[in-house]
OpenMM code with the backbone's topology and positions (N, CA, C; nanometers):
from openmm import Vec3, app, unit

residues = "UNK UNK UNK UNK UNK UNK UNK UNK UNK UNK UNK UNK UNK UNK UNK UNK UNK UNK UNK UNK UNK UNK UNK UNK UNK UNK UNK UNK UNK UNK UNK UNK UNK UNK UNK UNK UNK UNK UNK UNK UNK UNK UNK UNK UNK UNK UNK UNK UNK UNK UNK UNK UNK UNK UNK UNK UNK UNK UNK UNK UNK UNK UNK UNK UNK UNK UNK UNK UNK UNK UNK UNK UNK UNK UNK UNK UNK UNK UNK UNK UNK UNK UNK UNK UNK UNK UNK UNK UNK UNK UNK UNK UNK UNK UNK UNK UNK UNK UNK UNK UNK UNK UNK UNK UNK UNK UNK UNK UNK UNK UNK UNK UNK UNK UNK UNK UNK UNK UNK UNK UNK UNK UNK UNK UNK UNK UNK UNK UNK UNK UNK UNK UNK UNK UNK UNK UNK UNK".split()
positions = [
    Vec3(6.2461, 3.5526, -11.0352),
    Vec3(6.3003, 3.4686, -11.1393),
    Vec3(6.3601, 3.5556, -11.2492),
    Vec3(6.4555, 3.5183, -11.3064),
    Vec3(6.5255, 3.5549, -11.4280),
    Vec3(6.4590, 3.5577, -11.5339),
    Vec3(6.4496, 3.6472, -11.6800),
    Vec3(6.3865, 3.6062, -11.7284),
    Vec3(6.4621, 3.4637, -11.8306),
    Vec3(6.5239, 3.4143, -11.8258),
    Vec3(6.5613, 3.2500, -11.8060),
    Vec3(6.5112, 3.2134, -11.7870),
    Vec3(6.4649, 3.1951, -11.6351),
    Vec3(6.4016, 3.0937, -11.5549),
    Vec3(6.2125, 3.1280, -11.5476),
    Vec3(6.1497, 3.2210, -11.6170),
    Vec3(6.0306, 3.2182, -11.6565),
    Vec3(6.0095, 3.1831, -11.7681),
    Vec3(6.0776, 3.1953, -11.8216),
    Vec3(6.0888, 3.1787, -12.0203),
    Vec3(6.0744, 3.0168, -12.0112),
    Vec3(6.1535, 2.9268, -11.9310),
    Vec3(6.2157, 2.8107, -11.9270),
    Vec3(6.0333, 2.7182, -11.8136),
    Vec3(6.0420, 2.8127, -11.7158),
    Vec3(5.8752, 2.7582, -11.6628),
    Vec3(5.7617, 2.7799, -11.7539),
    Vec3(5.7235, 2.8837, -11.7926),
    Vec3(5.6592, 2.8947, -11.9224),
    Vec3(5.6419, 2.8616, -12.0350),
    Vec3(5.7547, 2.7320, -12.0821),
    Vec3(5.7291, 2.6881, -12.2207),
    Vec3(5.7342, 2.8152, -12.3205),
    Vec3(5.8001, 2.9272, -12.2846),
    Vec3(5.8530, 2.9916, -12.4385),
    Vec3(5.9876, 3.0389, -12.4317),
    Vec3(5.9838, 3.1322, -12.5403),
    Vec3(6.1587, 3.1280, -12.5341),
    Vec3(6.1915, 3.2637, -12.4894),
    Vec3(6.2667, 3.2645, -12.4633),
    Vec3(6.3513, 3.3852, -12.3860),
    Vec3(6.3364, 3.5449, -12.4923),
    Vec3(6.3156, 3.5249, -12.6465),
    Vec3(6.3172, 3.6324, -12.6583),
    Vec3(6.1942, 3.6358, -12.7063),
    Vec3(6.0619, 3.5879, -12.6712),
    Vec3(5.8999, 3.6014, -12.6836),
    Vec3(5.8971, 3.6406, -12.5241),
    Vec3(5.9230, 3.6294, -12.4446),
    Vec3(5.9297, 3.6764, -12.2801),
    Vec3(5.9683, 3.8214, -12.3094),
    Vec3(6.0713, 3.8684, -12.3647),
    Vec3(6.1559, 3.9552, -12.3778),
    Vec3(6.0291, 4.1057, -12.4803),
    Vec3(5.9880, 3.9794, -12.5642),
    Vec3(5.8970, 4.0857, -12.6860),
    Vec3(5.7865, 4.1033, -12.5374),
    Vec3(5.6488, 4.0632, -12.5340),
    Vec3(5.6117, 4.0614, -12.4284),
    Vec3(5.6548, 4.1712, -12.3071),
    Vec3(5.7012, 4.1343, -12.2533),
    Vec3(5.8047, 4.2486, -12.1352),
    Vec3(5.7920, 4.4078, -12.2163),
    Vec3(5.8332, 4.3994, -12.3291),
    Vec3(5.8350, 4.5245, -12.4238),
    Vec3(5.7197, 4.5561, -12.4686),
    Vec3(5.6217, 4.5168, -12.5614),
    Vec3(5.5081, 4.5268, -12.5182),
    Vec3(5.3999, 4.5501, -12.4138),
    Vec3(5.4030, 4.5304, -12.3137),
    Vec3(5.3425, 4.5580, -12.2161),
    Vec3(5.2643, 4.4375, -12.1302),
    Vec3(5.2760, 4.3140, -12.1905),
    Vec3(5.1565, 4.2050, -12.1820),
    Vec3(5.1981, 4.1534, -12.0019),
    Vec3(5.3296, 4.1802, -12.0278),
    Vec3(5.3865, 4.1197, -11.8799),
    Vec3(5.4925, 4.2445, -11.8351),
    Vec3(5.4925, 4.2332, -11.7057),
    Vec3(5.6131, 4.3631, -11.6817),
    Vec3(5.7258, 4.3176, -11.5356),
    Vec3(5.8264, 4.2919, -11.6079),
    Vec3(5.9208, 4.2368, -11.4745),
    Vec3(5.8828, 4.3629, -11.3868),
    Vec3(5.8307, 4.2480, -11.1885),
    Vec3(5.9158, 4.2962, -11.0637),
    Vec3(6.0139, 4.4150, -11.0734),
    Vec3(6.1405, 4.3562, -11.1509),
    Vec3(6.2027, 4.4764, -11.0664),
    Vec3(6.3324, 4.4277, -11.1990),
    Vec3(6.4757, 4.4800, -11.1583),
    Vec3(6.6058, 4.4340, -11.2240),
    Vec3(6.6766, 4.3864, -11.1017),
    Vec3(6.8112, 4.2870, -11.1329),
    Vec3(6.8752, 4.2689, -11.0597),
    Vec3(6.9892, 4.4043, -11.0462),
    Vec3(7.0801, 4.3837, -10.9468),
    Vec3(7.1972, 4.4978, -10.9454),
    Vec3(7.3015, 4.4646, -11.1068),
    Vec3(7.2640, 4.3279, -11.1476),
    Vec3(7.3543, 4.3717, -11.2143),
    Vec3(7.2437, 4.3479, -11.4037),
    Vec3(7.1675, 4.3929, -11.3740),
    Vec3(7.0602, 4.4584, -11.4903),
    Vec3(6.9273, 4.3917, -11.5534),
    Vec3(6.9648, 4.2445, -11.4507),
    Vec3(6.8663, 4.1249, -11.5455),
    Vec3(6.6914, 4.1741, -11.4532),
    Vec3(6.6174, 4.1261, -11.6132),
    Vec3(6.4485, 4.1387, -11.5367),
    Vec3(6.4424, 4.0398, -11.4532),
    Vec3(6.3489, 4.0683, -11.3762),
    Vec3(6.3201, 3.9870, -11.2441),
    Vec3(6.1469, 4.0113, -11.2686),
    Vec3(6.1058, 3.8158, -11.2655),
    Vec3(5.9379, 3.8331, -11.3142),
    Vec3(5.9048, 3.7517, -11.1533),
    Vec3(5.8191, 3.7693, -11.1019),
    Vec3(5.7184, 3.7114, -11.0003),
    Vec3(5.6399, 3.6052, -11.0520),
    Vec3(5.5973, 3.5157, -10.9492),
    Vec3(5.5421, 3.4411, -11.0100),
    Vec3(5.3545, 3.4331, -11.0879),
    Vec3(5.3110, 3.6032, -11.0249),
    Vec3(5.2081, 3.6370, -11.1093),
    Vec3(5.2158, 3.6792, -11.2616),
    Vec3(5.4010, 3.6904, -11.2640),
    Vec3(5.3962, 3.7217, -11.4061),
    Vec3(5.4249, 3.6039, -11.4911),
    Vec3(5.4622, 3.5223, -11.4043),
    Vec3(5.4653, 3.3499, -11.4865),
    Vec3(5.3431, 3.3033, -11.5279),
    Vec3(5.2250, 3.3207, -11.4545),
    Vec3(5.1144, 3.2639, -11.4370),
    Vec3(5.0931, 3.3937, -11.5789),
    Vec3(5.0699, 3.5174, -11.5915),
    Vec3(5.0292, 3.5747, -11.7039),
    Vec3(5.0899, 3.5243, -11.8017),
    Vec3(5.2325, 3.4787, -11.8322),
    Vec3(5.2963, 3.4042, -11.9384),
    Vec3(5.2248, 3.2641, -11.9796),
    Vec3(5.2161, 3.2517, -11.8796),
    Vec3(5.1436, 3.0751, -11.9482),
    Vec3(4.9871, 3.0851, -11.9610),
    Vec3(4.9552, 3.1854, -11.9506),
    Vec3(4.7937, 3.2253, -11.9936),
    Vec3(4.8304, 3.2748, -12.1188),
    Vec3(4.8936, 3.3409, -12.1607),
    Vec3(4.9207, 3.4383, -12.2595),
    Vec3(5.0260, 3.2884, -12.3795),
    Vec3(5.0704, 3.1919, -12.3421),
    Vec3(5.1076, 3.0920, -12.4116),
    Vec3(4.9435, 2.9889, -12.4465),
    Vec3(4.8871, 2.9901, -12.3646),
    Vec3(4.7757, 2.8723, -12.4086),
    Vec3(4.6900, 2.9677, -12.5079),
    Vec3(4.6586, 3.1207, -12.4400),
    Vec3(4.5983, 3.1356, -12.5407),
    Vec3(4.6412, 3.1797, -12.6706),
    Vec3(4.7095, 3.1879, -12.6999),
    Vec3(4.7924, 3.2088, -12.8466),
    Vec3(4.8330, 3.0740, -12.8660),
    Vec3(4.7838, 2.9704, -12.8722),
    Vec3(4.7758, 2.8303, -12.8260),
    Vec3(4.6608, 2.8061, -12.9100),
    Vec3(4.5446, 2.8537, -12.8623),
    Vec3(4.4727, 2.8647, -12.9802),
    Vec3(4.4145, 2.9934, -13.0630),
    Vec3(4.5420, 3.0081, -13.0897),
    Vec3(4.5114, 3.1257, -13.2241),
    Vec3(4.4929, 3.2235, -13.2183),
    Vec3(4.4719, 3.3001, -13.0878),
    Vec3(4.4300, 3.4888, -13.0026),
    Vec3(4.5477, 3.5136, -13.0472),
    Vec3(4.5234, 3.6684, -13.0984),
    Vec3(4.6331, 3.7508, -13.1249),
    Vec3(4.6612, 3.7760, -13.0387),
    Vec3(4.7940, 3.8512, -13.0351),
    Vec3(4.8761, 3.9747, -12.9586),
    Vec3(4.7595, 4.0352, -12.8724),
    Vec3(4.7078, 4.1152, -12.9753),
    Vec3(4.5855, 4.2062, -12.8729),
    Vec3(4.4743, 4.1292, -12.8518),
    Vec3(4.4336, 4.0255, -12.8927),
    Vec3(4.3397, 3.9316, -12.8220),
    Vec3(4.3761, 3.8959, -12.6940),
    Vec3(4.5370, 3.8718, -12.6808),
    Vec3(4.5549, 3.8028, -12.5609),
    Vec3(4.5628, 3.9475, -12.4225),
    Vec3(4.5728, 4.0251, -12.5067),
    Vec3(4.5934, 4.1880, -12.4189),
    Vec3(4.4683, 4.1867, -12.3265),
    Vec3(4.3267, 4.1526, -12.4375),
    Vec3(4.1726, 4.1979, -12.3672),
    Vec3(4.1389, 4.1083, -12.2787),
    Vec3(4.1865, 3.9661, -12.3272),
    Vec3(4.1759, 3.8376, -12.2326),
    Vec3(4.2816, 3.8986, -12.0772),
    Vec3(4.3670, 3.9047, -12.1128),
    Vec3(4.4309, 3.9325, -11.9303),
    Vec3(4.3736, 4.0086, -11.8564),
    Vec3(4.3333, 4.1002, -11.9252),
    Vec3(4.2340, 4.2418, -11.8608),
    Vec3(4.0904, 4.1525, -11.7930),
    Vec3(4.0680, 4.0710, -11.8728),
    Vec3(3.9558, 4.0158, -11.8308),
    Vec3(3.9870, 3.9519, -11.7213),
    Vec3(4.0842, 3.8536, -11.7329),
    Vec3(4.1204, 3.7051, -11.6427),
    Vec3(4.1507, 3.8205, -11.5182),
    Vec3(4.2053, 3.9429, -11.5082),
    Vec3(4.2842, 4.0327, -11.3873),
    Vec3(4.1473, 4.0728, -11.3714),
    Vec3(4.0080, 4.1288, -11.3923),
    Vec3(3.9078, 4.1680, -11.3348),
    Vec3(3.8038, 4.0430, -11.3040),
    Vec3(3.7826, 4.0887, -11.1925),
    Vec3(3.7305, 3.9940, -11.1035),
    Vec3(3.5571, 3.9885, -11.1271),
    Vec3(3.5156, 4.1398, -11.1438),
    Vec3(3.3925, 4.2341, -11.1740),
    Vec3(3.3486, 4.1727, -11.3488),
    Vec3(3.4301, 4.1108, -11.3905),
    Vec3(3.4231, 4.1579, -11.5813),
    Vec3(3.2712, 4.0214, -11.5293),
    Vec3(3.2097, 4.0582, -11.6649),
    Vec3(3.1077, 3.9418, -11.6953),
    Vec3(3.1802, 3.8726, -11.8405),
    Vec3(3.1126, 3.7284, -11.8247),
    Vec3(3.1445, 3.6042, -11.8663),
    Vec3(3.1208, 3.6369, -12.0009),
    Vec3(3.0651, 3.7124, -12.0761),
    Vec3(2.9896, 3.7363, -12.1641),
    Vec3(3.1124, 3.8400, -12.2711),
    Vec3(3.1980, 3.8973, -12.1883),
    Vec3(3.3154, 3.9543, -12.2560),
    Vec3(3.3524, 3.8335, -12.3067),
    Vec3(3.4518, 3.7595, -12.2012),
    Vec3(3.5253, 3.6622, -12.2623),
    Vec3(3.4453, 3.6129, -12.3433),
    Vec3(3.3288, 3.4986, -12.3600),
    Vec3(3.2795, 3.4164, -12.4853),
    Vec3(3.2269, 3.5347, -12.5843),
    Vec3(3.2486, 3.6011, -12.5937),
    Vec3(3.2533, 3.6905, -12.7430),
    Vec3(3.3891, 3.6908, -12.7729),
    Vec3(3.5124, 3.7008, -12.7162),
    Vec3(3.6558, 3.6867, -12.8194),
    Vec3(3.6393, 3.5629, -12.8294),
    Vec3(3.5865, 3.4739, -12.7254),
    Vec3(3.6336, 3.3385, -12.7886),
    Vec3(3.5119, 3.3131, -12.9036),
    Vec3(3.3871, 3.3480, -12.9287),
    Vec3(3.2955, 3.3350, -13.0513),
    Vec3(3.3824, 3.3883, -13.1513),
    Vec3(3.4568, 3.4830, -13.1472),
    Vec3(3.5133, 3.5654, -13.2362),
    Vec3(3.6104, 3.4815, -13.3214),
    Vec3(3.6737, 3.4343, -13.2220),
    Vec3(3.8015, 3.3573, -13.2626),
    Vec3(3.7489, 3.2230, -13.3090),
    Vec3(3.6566, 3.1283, -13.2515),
    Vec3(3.5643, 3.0369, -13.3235),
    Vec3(3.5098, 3.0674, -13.4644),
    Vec3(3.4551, 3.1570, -13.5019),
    Vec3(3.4362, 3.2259, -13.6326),
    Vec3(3.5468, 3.2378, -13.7337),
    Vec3(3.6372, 3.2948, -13.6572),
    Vec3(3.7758, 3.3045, -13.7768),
    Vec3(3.8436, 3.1772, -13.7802),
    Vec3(3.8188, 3.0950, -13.7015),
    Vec3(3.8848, 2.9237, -13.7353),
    Vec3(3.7681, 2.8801, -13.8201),
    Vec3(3.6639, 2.8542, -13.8205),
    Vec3(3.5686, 2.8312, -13.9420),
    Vec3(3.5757, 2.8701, -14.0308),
    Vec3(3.6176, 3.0333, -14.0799),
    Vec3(3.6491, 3.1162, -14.2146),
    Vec3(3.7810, 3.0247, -14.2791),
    Vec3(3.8799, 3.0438, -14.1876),
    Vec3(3.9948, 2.9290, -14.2274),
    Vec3(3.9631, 2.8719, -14.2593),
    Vec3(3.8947, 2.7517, -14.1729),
    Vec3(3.8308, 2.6051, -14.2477),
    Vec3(3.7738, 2.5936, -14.3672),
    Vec3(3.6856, 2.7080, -14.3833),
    Vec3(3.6586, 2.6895, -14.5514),
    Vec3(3.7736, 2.7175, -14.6208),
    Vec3(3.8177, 2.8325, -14.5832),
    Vec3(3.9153, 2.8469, -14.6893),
    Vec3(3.9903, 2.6915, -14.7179),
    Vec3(4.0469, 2.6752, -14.6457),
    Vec3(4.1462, 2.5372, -14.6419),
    Vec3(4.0537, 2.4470, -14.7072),
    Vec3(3.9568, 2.4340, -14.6936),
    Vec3(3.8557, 2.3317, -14.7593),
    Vec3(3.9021, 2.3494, -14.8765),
    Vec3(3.8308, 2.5027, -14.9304),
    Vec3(3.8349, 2.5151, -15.0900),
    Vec3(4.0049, 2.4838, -15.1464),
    Vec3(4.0949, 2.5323, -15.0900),
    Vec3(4.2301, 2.5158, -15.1485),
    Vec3(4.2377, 2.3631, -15.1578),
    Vec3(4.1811, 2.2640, -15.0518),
    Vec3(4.2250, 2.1457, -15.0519),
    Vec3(4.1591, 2.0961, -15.2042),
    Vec3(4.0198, 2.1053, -15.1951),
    Vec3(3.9526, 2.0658, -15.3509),
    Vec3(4.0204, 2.0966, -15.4816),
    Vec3(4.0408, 2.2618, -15.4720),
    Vec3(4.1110, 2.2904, -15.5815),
    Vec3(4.2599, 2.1983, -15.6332),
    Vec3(4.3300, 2.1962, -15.5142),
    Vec3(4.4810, 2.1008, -15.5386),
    Vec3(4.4812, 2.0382, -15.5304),
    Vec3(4.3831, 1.9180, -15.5260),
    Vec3(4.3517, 1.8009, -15.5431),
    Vec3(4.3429, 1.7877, -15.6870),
    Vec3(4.2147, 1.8255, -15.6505),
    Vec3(4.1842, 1.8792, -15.8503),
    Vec3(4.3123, 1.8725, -15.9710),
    Vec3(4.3617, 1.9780, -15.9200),
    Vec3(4.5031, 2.0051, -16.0005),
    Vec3(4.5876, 1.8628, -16.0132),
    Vec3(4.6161, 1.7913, -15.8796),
    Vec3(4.7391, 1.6917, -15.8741),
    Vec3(4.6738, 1.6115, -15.9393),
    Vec3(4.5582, 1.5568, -15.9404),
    Vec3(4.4562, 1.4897, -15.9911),
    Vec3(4.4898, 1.4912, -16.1916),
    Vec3(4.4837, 1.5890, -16.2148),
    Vec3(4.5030, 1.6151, -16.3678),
    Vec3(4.6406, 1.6234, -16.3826),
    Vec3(4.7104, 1.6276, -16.3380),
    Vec3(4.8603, 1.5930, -16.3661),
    Vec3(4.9317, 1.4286, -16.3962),
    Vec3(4.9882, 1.4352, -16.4797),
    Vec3(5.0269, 1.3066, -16.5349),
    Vec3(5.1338, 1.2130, -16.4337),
    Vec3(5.1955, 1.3530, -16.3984),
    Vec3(5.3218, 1.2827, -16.2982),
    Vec3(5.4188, 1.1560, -16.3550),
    Vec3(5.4787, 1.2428, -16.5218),
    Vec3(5.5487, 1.1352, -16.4915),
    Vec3(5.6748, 1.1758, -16.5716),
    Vec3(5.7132, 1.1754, -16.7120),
    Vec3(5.8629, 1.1927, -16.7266),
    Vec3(5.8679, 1.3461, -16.8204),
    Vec3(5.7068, 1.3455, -16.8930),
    Vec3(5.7001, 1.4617, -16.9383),
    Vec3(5.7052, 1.6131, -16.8799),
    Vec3(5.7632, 1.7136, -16.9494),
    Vec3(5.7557, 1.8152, -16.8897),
    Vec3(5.6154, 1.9271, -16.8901),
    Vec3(5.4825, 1.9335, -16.9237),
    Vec3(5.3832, 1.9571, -16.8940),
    Vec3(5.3790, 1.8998, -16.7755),
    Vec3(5.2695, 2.0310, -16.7092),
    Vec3(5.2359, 1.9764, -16.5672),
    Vec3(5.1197, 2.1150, -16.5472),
    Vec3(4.9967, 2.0222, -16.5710),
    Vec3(4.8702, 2.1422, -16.5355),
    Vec3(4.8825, 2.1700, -16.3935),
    Vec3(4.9339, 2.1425, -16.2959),
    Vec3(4.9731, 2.2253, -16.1565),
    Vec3(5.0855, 2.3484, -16.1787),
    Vec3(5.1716, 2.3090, -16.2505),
    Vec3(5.2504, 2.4769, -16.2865),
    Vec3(5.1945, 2.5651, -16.3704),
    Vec3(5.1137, 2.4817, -16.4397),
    Vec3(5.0444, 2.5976, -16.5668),
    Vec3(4.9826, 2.6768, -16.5201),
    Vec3(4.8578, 2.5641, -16.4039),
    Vec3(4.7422, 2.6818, -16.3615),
    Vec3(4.8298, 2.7468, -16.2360),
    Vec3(4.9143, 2.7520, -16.1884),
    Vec3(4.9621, 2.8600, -16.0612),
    Vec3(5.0402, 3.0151, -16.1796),
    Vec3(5.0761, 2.9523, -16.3373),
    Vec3(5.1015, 3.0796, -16.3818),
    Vec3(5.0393, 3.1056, -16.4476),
    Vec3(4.8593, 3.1062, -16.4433),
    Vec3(4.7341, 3.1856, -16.5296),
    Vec3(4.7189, 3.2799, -16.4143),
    Vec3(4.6758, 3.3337, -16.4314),
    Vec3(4.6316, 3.4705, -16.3602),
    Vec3(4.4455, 3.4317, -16.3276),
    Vec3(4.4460, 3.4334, -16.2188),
    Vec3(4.3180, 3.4407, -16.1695),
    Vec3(4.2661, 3.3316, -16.1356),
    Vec3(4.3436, 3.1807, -16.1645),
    Vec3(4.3621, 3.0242, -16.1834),
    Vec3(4.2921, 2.9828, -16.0063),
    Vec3(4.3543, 3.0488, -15.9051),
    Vec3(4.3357, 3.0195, -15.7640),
    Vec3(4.2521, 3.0516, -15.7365),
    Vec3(4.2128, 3.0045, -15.6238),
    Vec3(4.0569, 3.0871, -15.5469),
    Vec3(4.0835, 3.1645, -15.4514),
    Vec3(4.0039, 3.2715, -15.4698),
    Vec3(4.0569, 3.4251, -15.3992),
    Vec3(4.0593, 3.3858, -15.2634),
    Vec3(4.1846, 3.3637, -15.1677),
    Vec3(4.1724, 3.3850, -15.0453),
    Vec3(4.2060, 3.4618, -14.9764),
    Vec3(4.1535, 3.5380, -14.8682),
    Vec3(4.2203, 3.6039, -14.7933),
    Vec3(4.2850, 3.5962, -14.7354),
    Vec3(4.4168, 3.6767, -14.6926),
    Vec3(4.5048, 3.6391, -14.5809),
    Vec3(4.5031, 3.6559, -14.4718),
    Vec3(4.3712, 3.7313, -14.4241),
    Vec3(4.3698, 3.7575, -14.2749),
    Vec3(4.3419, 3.6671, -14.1682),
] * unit.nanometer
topology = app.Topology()
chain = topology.addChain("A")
for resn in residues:
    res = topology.addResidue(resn, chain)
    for name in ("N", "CA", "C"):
        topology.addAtom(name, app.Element.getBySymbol(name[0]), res)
């Protein structure tokens, strides 16, 4: 297959096939004579593993340790449910976070008058310094 026509079976786009391919996660078969990658259909099947799980939320190199896993036959079960505990953990850290932002801007819209005046305690407190709750971005 072209990478077209894996990109297009796979549900992604031609130049996430392309990043991928370059990266290492998937590696075209072969080229055609006249230069295009050529993927097999074990490398389709790694694409749409490598789409669900970044599907839910595995990085780049999450999805690297997961193929290694899903390709060993020998691995124990106990690899995989530790990235996925891992990754369960960092969707909960989110969740609070998102919690607390939701309270806080509530809060805020909440005390805002919303109406012809130009005060507005939602612009004030985004330009105090220290006004937000510390989140991380990771």
């Amino acid at each position: 297959m072209t990478i077209g026509d894996v990109a297009r079976a796979s549900g992604l786009p031609t130049k996430t096939v392309r990043y991928y391919a370059d990266i290492g996660l998937v590696k075209p078969d072969a080229r055609s004579q006249s230069g295009y990658r050529l993927y097999s259909d074990i490398e389709l099947r790694k694409l749409i593993f490598v789409r669900r799980a970044r599907a839910f939320g595995f990085s780049v190199e999450a999805c690297r340790e997961l193929l290694d896993l899903y390709q060993d036959r020998d691995r124990p079960s106990r690899d995989v449910k530790k990235l996925a505990m891992q990754r369960i953990a960092e969707i909960e850290r989110k969740m609070r976070e998102l919690e607390l932002l939701h309270r806080e801007l509530s809060h805020l819209a909440e005390s805002c008058h919303g109406d012809d005046r130009p005060d507005c305690p939602i612009l004030s407190s985004f330009a105090e310094d220290g006004a937000v709750p510390e989140i991380s971005e990771k």
